[in-house]
C-alpha positions as CSV (number, residue, x, y, z in Angstrom):
1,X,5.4,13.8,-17.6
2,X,5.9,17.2,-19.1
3,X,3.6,20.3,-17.9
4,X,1.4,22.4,-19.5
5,X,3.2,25.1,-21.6
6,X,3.4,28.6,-19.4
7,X,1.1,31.2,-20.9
8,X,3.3,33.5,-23.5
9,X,4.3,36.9,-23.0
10,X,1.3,38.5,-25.7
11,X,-1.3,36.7,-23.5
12,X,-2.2,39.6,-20.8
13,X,-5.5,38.2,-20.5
14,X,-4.1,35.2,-18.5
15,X,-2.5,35.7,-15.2
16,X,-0.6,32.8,-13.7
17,X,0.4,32.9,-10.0
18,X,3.2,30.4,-8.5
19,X,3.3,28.9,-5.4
20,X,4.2,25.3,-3.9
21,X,2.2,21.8,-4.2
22,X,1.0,19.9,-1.1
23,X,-1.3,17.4,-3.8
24,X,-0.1,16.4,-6.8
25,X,-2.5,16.8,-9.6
26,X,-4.2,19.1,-13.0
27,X,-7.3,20.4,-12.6
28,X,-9.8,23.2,-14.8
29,X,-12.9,25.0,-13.6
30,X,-14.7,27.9,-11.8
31,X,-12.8,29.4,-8.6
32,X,-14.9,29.9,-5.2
33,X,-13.4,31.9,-2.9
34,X,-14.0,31.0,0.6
35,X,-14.3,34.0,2.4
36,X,-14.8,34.0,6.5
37,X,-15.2,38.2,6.8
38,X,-13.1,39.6,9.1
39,X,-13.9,38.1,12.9
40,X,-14.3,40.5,15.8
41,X,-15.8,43.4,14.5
42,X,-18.6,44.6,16.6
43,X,-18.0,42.7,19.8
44,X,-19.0,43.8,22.8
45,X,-17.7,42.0,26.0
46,X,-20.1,42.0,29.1
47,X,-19.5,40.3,32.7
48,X,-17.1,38.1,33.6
49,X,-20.0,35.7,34.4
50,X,-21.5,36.6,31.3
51,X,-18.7,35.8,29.3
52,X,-18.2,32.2,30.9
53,X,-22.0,31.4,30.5
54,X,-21.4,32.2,26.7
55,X,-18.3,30.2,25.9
56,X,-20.1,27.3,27.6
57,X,-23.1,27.6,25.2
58,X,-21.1,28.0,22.4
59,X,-19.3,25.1,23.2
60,X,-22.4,23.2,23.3
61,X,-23.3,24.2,20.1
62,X,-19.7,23.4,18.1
63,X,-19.9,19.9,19.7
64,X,-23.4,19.5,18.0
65,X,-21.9,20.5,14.6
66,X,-18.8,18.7,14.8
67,X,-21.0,15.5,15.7
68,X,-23.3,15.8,12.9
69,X,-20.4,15.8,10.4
70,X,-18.9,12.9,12.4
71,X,-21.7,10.8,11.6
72,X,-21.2,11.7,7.2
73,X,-17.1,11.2,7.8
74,X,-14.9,7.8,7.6
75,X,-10.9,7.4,8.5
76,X,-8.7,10.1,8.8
77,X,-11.8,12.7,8.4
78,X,-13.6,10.8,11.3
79,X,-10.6,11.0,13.4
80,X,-9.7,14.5,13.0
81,X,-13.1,15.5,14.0
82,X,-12.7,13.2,16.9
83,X,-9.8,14.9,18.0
84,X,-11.7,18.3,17.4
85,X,-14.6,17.3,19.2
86,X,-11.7,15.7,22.2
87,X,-10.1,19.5,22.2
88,X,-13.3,21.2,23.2
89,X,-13.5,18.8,27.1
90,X,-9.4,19.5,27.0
91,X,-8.7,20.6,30.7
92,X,-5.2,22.7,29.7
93,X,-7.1,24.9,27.0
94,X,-10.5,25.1,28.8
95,X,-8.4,26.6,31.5
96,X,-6.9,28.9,29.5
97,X,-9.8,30.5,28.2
98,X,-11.2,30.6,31.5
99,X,-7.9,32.7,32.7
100,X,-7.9,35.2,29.8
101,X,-11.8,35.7,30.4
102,X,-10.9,36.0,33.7
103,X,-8.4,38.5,33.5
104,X,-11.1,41.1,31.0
105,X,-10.9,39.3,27.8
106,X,-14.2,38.3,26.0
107,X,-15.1,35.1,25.0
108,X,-14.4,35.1,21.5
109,X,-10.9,36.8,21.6
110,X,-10.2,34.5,24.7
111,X,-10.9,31.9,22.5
112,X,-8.9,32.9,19.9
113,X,-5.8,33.9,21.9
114,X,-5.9,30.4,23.6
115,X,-6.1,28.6,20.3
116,X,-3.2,30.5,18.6
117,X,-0.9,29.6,21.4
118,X,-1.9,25.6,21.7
119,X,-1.6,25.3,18.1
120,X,1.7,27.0,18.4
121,X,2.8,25.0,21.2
122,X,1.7,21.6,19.0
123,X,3.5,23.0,16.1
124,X,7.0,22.5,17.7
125,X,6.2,19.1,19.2
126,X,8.5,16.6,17.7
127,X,6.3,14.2,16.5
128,X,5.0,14.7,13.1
129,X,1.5,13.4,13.2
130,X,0.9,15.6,16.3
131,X,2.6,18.6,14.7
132,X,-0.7,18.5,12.2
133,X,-2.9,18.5,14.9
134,X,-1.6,22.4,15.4
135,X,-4.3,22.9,12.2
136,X,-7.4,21.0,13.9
137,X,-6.8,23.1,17.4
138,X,-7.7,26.6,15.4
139,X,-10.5,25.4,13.1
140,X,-12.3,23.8,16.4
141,X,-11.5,27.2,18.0
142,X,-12.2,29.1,15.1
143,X,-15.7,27.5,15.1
144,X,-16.6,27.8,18.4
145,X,-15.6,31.9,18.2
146,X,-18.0,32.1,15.3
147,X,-20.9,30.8,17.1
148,X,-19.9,33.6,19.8
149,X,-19.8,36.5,16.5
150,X,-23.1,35.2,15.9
151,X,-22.1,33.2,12.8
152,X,-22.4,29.5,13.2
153,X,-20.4,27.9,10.9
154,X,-22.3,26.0,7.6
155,X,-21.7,23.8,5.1
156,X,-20.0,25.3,1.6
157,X,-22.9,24.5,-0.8
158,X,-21.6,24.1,-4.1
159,X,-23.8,24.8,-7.0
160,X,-20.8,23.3,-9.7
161,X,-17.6,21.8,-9.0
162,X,-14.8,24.0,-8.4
163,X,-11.3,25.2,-7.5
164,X,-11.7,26.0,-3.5
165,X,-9.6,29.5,-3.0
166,X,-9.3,31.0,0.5
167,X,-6.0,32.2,3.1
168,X,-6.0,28.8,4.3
169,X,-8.1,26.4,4.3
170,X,-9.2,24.3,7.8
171,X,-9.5,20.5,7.3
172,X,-13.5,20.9,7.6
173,X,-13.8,22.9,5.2
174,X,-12.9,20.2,2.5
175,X,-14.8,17.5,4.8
176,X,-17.9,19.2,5.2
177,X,-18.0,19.6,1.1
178,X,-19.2,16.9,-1.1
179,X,-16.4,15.4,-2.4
180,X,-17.0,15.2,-6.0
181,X,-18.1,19.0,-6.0
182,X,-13.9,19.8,-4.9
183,X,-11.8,20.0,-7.9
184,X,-8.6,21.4,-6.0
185,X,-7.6,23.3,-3.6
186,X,-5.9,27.0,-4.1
187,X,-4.3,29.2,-0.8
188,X,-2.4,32.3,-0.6
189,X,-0.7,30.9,2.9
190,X,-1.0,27.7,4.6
191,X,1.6,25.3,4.9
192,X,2.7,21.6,3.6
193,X,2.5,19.7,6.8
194,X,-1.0,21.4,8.2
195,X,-3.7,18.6,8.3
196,X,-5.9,20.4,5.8
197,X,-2.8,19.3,3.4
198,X,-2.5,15.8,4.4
199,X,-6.6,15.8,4.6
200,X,-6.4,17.0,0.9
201,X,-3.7,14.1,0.0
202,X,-5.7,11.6,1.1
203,X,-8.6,12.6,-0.4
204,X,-6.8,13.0,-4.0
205,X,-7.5,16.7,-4.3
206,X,-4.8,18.7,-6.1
207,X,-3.7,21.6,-4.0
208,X,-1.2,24.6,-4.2
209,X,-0.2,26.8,-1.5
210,X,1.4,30.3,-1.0
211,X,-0.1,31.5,-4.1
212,X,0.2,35.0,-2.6
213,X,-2.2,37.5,-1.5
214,X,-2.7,39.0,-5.2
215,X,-4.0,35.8,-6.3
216,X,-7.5,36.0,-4.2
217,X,-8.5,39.6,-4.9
218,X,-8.9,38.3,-8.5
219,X,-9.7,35.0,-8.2
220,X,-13.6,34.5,-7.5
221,X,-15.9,33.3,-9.8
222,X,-13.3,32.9,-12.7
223,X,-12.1,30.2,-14.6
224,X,-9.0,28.6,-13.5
225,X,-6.3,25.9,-14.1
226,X,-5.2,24.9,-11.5
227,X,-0.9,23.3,-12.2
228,X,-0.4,20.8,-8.6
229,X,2.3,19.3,-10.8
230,X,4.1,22.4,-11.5
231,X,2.9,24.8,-8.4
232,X,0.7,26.9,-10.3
233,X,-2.6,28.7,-10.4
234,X,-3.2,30.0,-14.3
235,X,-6.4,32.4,-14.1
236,X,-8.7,32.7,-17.4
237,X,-6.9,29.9,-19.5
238,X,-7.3,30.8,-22.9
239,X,-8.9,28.4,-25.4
240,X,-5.4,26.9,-26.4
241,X,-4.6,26.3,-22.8
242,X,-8.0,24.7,-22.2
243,X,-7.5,21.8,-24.9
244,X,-3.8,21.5,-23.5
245,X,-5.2,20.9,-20.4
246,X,-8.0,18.4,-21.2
247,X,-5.5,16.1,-23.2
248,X,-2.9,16.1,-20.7
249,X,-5.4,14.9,-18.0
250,X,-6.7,12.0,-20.8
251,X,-2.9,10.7,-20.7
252,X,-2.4,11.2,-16.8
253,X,-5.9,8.9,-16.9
254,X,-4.0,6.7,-18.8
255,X,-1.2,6.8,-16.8
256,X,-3.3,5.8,-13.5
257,X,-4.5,2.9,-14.9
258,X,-1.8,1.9,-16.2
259,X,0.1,1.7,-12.8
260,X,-3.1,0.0,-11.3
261,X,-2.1,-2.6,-13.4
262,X,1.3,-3.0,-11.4
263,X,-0.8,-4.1,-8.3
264,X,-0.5,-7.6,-8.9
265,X,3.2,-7.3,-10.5
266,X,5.8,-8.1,-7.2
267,X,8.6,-5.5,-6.8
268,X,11.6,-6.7,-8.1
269,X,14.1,-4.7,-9.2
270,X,16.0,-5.0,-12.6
271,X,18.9,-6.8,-11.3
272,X,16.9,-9.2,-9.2
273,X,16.4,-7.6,-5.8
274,X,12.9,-7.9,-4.3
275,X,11.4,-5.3,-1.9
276,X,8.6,-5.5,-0.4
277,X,6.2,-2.5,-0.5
278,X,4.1,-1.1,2.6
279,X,1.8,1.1,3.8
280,X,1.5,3.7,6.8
281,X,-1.6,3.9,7.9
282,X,-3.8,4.9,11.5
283,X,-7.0,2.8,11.4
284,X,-9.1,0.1,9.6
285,X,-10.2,2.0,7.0
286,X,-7.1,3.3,6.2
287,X,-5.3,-0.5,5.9
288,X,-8.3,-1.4,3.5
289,X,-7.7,1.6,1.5
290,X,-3.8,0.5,1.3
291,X,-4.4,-3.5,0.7
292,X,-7.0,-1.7,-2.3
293,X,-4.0,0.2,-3.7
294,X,-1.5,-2.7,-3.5
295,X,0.2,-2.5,-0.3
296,X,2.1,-5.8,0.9
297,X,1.2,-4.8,4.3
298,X,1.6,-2.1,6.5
299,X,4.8,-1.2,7.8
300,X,3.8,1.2,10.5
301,X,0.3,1.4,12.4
302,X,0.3,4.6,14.4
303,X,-1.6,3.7,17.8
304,X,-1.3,7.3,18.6
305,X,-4.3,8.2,16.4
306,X,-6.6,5.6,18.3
307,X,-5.5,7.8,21.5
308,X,-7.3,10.6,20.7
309,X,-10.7,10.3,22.6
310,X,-10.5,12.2,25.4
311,X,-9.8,9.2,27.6
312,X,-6.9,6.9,28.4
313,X,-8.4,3.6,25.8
314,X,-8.1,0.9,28.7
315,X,-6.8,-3.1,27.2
316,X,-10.5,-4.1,25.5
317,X,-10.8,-0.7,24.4
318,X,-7.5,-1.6,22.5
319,X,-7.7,-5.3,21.8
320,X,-10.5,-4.3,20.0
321,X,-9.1,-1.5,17.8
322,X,-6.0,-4.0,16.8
323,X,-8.3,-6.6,16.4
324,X,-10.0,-4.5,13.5
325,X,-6.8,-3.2,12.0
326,X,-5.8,-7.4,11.6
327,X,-9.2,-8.0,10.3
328,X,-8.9,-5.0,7.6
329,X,-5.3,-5.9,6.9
330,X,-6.5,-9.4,5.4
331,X,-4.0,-11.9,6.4
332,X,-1.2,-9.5,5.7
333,X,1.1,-8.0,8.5
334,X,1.1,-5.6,10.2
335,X,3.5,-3.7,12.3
336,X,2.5,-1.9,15.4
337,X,4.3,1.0,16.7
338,X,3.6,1.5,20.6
339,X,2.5,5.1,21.8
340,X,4.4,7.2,20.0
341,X,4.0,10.2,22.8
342,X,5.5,12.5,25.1
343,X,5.7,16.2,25.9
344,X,2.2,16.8,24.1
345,X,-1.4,18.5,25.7
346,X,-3.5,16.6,23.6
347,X,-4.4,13.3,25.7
348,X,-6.0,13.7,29.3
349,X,-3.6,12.1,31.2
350,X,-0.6,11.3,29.2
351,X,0.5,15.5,29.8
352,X,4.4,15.9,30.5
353,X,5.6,19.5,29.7
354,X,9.2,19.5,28.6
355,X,11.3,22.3,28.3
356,X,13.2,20.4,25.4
357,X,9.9,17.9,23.6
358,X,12.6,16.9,21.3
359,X,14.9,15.7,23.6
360,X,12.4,14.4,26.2
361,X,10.6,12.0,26.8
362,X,9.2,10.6,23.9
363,X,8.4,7.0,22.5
364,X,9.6,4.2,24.3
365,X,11.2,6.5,27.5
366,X,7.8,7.9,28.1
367,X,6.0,4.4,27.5
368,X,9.0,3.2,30.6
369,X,7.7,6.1,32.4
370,X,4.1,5.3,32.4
371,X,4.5,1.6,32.5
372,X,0.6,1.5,33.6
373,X,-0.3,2.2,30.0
374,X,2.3,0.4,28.3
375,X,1.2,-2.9,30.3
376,X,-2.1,-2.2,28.8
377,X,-1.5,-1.2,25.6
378,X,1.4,-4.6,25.9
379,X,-1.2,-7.0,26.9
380,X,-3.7,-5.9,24.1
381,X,-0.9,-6.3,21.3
382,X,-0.3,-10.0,22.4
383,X,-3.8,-11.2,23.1
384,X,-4.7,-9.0,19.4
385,X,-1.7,-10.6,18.0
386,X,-3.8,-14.2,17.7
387,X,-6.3,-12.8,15.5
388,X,-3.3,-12.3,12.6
389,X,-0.3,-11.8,11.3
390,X,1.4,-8.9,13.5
391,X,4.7,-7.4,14.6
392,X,5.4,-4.8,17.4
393,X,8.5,-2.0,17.6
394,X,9.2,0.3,19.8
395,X,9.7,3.9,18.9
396,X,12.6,6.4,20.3
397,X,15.0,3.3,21.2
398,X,18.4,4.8,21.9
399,X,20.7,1.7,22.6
400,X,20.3,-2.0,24.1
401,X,19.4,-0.7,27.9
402,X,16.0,1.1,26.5
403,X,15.2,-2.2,24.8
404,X,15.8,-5.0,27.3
405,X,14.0,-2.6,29.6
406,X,11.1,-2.6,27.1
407,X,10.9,-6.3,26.9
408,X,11.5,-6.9,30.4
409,X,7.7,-4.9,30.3
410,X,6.7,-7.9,27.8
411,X,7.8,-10.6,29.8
412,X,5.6,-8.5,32.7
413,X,2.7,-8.6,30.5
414,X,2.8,-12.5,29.5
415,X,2.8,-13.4,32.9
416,X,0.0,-10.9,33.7
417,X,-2.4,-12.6,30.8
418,X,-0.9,-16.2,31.6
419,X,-2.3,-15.7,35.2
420,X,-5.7,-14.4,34.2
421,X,-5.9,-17.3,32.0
422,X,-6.1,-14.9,28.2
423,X,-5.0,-16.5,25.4
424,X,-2.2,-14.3,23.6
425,X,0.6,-15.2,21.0
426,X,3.5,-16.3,23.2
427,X,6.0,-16.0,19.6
428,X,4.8,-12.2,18.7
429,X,7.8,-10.5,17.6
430,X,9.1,-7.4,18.9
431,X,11.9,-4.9,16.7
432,X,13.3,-1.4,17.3
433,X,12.3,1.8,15.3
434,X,16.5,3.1,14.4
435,X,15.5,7.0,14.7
436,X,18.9,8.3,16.5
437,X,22.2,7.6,15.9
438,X,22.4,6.2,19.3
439,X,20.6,3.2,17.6
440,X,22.0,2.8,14.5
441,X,25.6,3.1,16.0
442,X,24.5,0.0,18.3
443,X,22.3,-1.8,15.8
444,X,24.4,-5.0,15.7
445,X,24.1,-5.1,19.6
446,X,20.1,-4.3,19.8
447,X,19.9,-7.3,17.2
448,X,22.3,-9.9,19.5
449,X,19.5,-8.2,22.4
450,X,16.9,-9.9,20.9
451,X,15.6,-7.2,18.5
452,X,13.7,-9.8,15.7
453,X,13.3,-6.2,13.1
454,X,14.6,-3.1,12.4
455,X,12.7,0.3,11.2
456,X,14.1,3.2,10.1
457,X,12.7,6.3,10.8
458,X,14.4,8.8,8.7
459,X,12.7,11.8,9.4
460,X,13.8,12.0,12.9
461,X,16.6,10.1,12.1
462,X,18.1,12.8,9.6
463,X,17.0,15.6,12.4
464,X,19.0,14.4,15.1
465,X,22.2,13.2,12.7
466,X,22.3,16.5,11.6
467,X,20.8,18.8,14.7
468,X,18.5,20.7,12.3
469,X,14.6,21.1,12.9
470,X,12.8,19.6,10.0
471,X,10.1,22.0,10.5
472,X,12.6,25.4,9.6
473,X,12.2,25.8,6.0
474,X,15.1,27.9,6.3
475,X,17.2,24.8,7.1
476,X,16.2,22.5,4.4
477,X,19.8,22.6,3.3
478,X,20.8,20.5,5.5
479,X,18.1,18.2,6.4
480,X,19.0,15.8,3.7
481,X,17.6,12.4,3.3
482,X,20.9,11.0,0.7
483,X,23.6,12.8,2.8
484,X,26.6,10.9,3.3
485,X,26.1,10.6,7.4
486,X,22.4,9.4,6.8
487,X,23.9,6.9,4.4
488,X,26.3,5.4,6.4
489,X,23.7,5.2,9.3
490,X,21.2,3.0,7.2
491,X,24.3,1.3,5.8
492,X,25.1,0.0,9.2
493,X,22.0,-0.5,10.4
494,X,21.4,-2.8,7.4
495,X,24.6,-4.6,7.5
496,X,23.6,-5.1,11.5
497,X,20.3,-6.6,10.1
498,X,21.7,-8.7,7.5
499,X,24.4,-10.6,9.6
500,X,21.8,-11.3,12.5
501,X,19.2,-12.5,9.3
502,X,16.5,-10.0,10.2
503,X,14.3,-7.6,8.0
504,X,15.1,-4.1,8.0
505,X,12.7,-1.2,6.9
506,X,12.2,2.9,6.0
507,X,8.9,3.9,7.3
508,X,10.4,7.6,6.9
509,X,9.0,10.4,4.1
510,X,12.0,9.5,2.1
511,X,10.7,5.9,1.4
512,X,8.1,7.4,-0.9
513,X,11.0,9.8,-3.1
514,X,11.5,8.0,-6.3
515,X,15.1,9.4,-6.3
516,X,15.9,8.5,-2.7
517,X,14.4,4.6,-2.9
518,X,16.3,3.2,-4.9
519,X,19.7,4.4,-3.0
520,X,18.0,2.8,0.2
521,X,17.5,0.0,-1.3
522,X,20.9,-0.4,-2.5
523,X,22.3,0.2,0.7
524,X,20.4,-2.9,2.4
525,X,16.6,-1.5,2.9
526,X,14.6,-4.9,2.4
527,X,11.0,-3.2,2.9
528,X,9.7,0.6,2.3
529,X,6.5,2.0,3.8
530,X,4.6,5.0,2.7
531,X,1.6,6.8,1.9
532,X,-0.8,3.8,-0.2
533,X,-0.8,6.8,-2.9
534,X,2.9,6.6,-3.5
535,X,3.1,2.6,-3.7
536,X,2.7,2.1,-7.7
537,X,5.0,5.3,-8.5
538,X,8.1,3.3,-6.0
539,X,7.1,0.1,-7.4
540,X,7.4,1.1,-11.3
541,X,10.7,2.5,-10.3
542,X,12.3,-0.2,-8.6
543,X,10.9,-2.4,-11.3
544,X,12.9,-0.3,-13.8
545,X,16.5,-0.1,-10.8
546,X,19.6,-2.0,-11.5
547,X,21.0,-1.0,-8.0
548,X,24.2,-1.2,-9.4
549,X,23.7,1.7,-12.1
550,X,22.8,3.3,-8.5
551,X,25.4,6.0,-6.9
552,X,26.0,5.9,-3.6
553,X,28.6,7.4,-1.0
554,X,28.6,4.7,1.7
């Protein structure tokens, strides 16, 4: 779909400011500048004592606040203020303030201090989903030190709906906002993989980031479009614009229900070749959200975000949770991906600093390490595993040791349930997530091993083929999801699959790039999993695929 024209050169009355789009969409209205003030100012640090006793109350108080908007949140937005309210009883960063308060600092800048370096240290974690987190540990922080500058933290009232403009935006500011009163989101920083991003994705919000700093000393109270298709921010749209804008968004209206009507349609390509269509997802509400927008099933079910309470979730606590996800998912399937975890501060009890998180243990090694929680979380899958349709895999699997040794833990669970006389499904099926090239390089082996799927997680996958951080934007150029390596590893992963007649799946980023599916595909893929927001775009592509008009290297 073409964009709206640029403003021309004559038109000095518009000002138009670029920057990069986290939420795809085209929006027009008044801008609101969120504007915290500058924190700090004025403080005055007493006793040691004093300083403790403060922190403590204002701990008190953020918990309150966060709980109250707990109770008006569902999903995700329920869950991130979960893990908010989780951070402020976290030993390691309690501990920290306490040292820097300790050692002179006042409560609010220990606070602060603390915050920067735990959402740094989260930020270079390897797992993706955690990696967000890095943006819920300095709004939690970031309330808690307002409390102590004497400004408690309210909600945005909104007289109109507008474009919300700040430096970055924290994920409660758009929660804590009636929803319908957010037309889109505007920064001059932030970043693409901060939760406040995904939070805004979710939600359907367009947003643009790294506008620049320019953009917000102008921007309050004017009118704006605001380009999430084309990474722009157009202040003071002329009439001409306007009416460009308002017929553009009646055709992408069109559009929207026009792929709604795919829902039904199954995903077969051109030449013949049917795919089935998935959804990653965290909790119930999230599966009903994806079986509303057309998802087959869900392809991966991160436990991690069901970890996130403070406490080690004990077998009911678990049976329970996968109970619900069956019950939302409706009879379809869903795959389970056991704790995805490792050198992370963010669960009481699960805490292993690494030197190298990225090459520690993670997934599957640290579930072998702590085989006390993966009995429990083994013994909930298989008894939850009566209640539907459900498939287990184990993340981080580097060859066929890791995985015998994993199912050598299910045959340990079996007989634990068979002696305490549980019913459980004694034919659940158990697969590998193919995220090094350790795996993919033995794929026909893990499949002779037992392994009844295969999932593909590009994203690491593609980072450790090509030993490049995903997270340095200054080596995109060679984190590449169609390179010739990363073809040849889903190539043989999928020929693996195909000779031992199992399904193989992407449940990577890539899965949801219109120009990247279809090459999967090609090369074997039998099932993608994505976002629910990207499943009619894939499907009306792959509907329109010959796979043989398709290039590909391997």
């Amino acid at each position: 779909m073409a964009g709206i024209a640029p403003p021309r050169g004559g038109e000095v009355s518009m000002r138009e400011y670029t920057g990069v789009t986290v939420s795809e969409g085209l929006v027009m209205g008044p801008v609101r500048r969120i504007d915290r003030g500058v924190s700090g100012l004025g403080r005055l640090i007493h006793d040691r004592s004093k300083e403790r006793a403060l922190f403590e109350a204002a701990v008190v108080l953020a918990k309150d606040e966060l709980r109250g908007l707990m109770e008006q949140a569902d999903g995700d937005e329920r869950d991130m203020l979960r893990f908010q309210l989780v951070m402020l009883d976290d030993q390691a960063l309690l501990t920290e303030i306490s040292n820097y308060i300790a050692a002179g600092a006042g409560s609010a800048a220990a606070t602060e201090r603390a915050g920067q370096i735990f959402a740094r240290r989260i930020r270079d974690l390897p797992d993706e989903y955690l990696r967000q987190r890095g943006a819920d540990v300095l709004d939690v922080c970031s309330r808690v030190v307002e409390i102590l500058d004497g400004k408690p933290r309210q909600k945005l009232e909104l007289e109109q709906p507008a474009i919300l403009a700040a430096e970055s935006i924290l994920p409660s500011d758009i929660i804590s906002i009636d929803r319908g009163m957010v037309l889109g989101i505007a920064t001059s920083k932030g970043s693409a993989q901060s939760h406040a991003a995904i939070v805004a994705r979710t939600m359907g919000i367009p947003a643009v980031i790294e506008l620049g700093e320019e953009f917000l000393k102008h921007c309050d109270g004017h009118e704006a479009v605001l380009d999430a298709l084309e990474g722009r921010l157009i202040l003071d749209p002329d009439e001409t614009l306007q009416q460009q804008v308002r017929r553009q968004r009646e055709e992408m209206a069109r559009e929207k229900a026009r792929l709604a009507g795919l829902r039904g349609t199954p995903c077969i390509t051109r030449d013949g070749v049917p795919v089935s269509l998935l959804a990653n997802c965290s909790e119930p509400g999230g599966i009903e959200q994806a079986v509303a927008e057309g998802a087959e099933g869900v392809g991966l079910l991160r436990t991690e975000f069901f970890l996130m309470k403070g406490s080690i979730p004990d077998e009911e606590e678990q049976y329970y949770f996968y109970s619900s996800c069956l019950a939302a998912a409706q009879g379809r399937l869903v795959t389970v991906r056991t704790f995805d975890v490792g050198a992370d501060k963010l669960v009481e009890g699960m805490m292993l600093p690494e030197k190298n998180p990225a090459l520690g243990l993670r997934g599957l090694r640290f579930c072998l390490e702590r085989r006390d929680l993966f009995q429990d979380q083994l013994c909930a899958l298989l008894r939850a595993a009566t209640k539907g349709p459900m498939d287990v895999m184990f993340p981080m699997v580097g060859g066929v040791m890791d995985f015998r040794m994993a199912m050598d833990e299910v045959e340990k669970a079996k007989a634990n349930l068979r002696m305490r006389g549980l019913p459980f499904d004694e034919d659940l099926k158990f697969g590998c997530m193919i995220e090094v090239p350790s795996a993919a390089l033995c794929a026909a082996e893990l499949a002779a091993a037992g392994a009844a799927f295969f999932s593909i997680g590009t994203n690491d996958l593609i980072q450790y083929t090509h030993a490049v951080d995903r997270m340095d934007a200054r080596l995109d150029m060679y984190y590449k999801a169609d390179s010739l390596a990363i073809q040849r590893m889903i190539a043989m992963t999928a020929r693996a699959a195909r000779e031992a007649g199992i399904p193989v799946c992407v449940c990577g980023r890539a899965a949801a790039d219109p120009k990247i599916a279809p090459l999967y595909v090609k090369l074997g893929v039998s099932s993608l999993s994505m976002a629910s927001q990207s499943l009619m775009d894939i499907k009306e592509v792959l509907l329109n695929t010959d796979l043989s008009e398709v290039p590909s290297l391997a």
